[in-house]
N, C-alpha and C positions, 0 to 999 in steps of 0.2 A: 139103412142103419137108423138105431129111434137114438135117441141122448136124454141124458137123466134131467129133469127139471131141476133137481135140488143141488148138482153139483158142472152139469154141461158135459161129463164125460159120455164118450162113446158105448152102447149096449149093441148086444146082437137084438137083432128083433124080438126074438122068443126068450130072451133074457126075464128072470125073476129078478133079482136084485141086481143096481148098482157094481157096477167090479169097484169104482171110485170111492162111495161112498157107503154102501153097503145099504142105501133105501130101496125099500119095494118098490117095482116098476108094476105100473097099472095095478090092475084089481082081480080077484077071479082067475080065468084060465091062464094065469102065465106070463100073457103076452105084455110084449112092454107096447105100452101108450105113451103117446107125447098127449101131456097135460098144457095146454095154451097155458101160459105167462100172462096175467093182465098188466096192459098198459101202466107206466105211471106217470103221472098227472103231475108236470114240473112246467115250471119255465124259469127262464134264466135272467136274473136282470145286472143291472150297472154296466160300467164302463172299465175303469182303470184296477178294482178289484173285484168281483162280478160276486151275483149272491145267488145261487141253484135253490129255489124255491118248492120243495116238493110237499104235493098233496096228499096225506094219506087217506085210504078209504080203509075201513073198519075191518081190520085183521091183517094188514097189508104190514109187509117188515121190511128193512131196508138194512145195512151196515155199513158204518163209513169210517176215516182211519180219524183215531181218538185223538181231539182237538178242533176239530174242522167243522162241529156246530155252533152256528151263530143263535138260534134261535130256533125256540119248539112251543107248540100251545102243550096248556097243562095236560089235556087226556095223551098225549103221546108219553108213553113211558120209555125208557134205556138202561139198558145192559151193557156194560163192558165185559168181554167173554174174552178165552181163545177159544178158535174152533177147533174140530174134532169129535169124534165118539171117546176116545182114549187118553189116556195121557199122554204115552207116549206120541201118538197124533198132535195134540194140543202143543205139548214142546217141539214136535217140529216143526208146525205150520209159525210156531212165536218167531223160532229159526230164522227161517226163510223171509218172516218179514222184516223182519232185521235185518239181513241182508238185500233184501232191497230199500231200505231205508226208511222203512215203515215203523210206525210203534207195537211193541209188544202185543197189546191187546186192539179188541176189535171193536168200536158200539154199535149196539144194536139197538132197531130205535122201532118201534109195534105201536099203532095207536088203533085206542080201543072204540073210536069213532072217529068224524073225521078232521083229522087234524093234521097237522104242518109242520115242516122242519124245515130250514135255513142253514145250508150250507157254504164254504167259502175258501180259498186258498188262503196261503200262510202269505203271500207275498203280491204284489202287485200283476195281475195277470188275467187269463181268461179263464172261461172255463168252459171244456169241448165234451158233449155228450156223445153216445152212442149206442145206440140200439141194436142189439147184437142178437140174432137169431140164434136157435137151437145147433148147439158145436162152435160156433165163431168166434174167431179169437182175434184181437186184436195186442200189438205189442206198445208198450208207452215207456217212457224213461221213467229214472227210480224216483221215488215221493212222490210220482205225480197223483196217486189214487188219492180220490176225496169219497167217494157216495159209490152203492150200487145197491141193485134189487138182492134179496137172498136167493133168487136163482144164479146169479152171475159166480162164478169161481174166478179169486185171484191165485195166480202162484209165480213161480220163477218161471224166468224163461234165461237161460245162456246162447247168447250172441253163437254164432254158428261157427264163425270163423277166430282163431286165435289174433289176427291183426288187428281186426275190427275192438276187439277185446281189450286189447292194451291202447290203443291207439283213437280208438271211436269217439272219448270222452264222456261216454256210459260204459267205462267198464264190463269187466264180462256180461254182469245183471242187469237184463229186463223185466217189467212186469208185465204178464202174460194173463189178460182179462177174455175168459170163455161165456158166452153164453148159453142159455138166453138170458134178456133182461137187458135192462138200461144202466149205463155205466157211467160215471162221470170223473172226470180227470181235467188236472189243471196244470196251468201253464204260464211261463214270464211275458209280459208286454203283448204283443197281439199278436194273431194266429195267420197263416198264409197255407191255404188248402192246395194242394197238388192234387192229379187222379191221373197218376202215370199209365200209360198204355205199355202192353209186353215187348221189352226191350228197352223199355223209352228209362233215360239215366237222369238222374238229380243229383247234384253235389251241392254238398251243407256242410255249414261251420259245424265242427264237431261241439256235441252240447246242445244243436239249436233243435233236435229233431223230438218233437211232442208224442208223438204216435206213430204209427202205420198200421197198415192190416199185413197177416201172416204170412202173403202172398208176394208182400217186398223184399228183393233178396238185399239186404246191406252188408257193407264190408266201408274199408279205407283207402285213402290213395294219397299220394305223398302232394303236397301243395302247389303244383310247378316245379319252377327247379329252386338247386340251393338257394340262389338268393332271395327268392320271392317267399319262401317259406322260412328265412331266417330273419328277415325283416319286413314279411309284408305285414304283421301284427296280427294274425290271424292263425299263426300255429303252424306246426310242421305239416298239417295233416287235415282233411276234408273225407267227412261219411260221405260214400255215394251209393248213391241208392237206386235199384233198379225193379222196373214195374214187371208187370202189371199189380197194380193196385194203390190206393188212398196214402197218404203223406202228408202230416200235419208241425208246422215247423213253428218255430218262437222266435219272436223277434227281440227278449231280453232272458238271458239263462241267469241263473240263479248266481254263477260264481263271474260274470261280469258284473250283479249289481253288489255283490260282498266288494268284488275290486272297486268299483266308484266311491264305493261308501265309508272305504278305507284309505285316508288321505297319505300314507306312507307309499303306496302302489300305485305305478305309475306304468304308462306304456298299452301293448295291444294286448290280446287274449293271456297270450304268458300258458300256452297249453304246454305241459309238459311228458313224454312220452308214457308214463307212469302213473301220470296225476290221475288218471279213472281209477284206476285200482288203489290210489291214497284214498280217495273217497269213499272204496265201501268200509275202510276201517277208520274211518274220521268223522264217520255221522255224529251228526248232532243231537239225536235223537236220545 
C-alpha cells in the first residue's frame, strides 16, 4: 500500500489521486509514489515548561494550534487557515477541532529562508515528539497538539469502547495524529515512557495517559473494591491499557492542577463518572 504525503491516508498502489484528500499521487504514469518527508530540524529545550525549537529550511511549512507560538524570526511568515479544499470541509475539520478541544483555526507558519519558530504548551509540562512514518498513527488526549510537519493529519479519533468513554477521563475524543512527519504534543509535569509487550497490562489514573501508539488496546476498570475506590482519592476508576505498544503517561493533569489552584477544593482526584463528557462541552477555548 503507498500513503499520501499531504494528508497520511491509505492509496492502492496504482492510485491517481488521494481518496482523503483529493492530491495527485506521483507524476506521469499513474502510479502512486511515496515522496520522502524531509526531516525537521528541532530540539527541545527547558525544564518545567519546555520550548520546541524548530528550524525552518526555505520552503519548509509546519502548523500548529493558534496560541502556542513563543517566537519566530522576521522571514518566517503565518497564516491562520481552516483546512480543507471546501467549505464545507473547512467547517467540518473547525467541528472536530472543537471537539477535541482545539481552537477553531489552524497557523501556518512557511519561511522563505531559513528561519525559526518557538513553540510551547499553555501550562507547566513537557513536550514529547514523534516521528511518525508514512500511515502511523499515534493516539494523545484532547489539547495536547502543539506543532506538526504539513504532512502529518490530525483528526478525531473515538475511544472504542463505550466504558472507556464515560469513565476513561478522556471522554469519548481522542486525537488521532497520521503520518508522515514529526509531531509534537504536550503534557502536565513529567513524562514516564512504557513500551508494553502483547499482552503485557498498565493501569493508569484516569486523565494521566499522554499518548500511545494505535496498537494499544485501552478500556477501564473499576478501582479495587468499593471502599478503595470510594475513598482511596483516586477515583472510581483506572485506564488500563494493554500492549503491545509505546504509552506515554503525566505526572500532573490539567484538572488536578485547576484543583490545587483553587483554594475552595479540597481532597483526592474527585473523578466523577460523567465529568469526561462535562468536559468536551466546558472548553475553554
Amino acid at each position: 500500500m503507498a500513503f499520501c504525503t499531504n494528508c497520511g491516508s491509505r492509496t492502492a498502489d496504482d492510485a491517481r489521486f488521494c481518496p482523503g484528500c483529493g492530491r495527485a499521487m506521483g507524476s506521469g504514469g499513474g502510479t502512486a509514489t511515496a515522496v520522502p518527508v524531509e526531516p525537521l530540524d528541532y530540539t527541545v529545550q527547558g525544564d518545567n515548561l519546555q520550548v520546541a525549537r524548530i528550524r525552518l529550511k526555505p520552503g519548509q511549512e509546519i502548523y500548529a494550534e493558534a496560541g502556542k507560538m513563543v517566537y519566530k524570526t522576521a522571514n518566517v511568515s503565518w497564516e491562520s487557515r481552516m483546512t480543507g479544499d471546501t467549505l464545507s470541509q473547512k467547517i467540518w475539520g473547525a467541528l472536530k477541532r472543537k471537539v477535541m478541544g482545539e481552537s477553531l483555526f489552524l497557523t501556518y507558519f512557511r519561511s522563505s529562508g531559513n528561519g525559526e519558530v518557538g513553540f510551547a504548551g499553555s501550562y507547566p509540562g513537557r513536550i514529547q515528539v514523534f516521528d511518525l512514518a508514512a500511515g502511523q498513527s499515534v493516539l494523545a488526549q484532547r489539547d495536547s497538539f502543539v506543532v506538526a510537519q504539513s504532512t502529518v493529519q490530525l483528526n478525531v479519533a473515538l475511544v472504542k469502547k463505550l466504558g472507556a468513554g464515560f469513565f476513561g477521563g478522556e471522554g469519548f475524543i481522542l486525537e488521532k495524529l497520521t503520518g508522515p512527519g514529526a509531531v509534537f504534543i504536550h503534557g502536565g509535569g513529567d513524562f514516564v515512557e512504557f513500551t508494553l509487550a502483547p499482552g503485557e497490562v498498565l493501569q493508569v489514573d484516569t486523565g494521566c495517559i499522554v499518548a500511545f501508539d494505535e496498537s494499544v488496546d485501552y478500556d477501564i476498570q473499576l478501582a479495587g473494591g468499593i471502599k478503595t475506590a470510594l475513598f482511596g482519592g483516586e477515583g472510581l476508576f483506572l485506564a488500563t491499557l494493554t500492549g503491545p505498544g509505546r504509552v506515554i503517561v503525566q505526572s500532573l493533569t490539567l484538572a488536578r492542577l485547576r484543583r490545587e489552584l483553587a483554594p475552595t477544593r479540597v481532597g483526592g482526584e474527585e473523578h466523577g463518572p460523567l465529568g469526561a463528557l462535562g468536559g468536551i462541552f466546558n472548553s475553554e477555548d
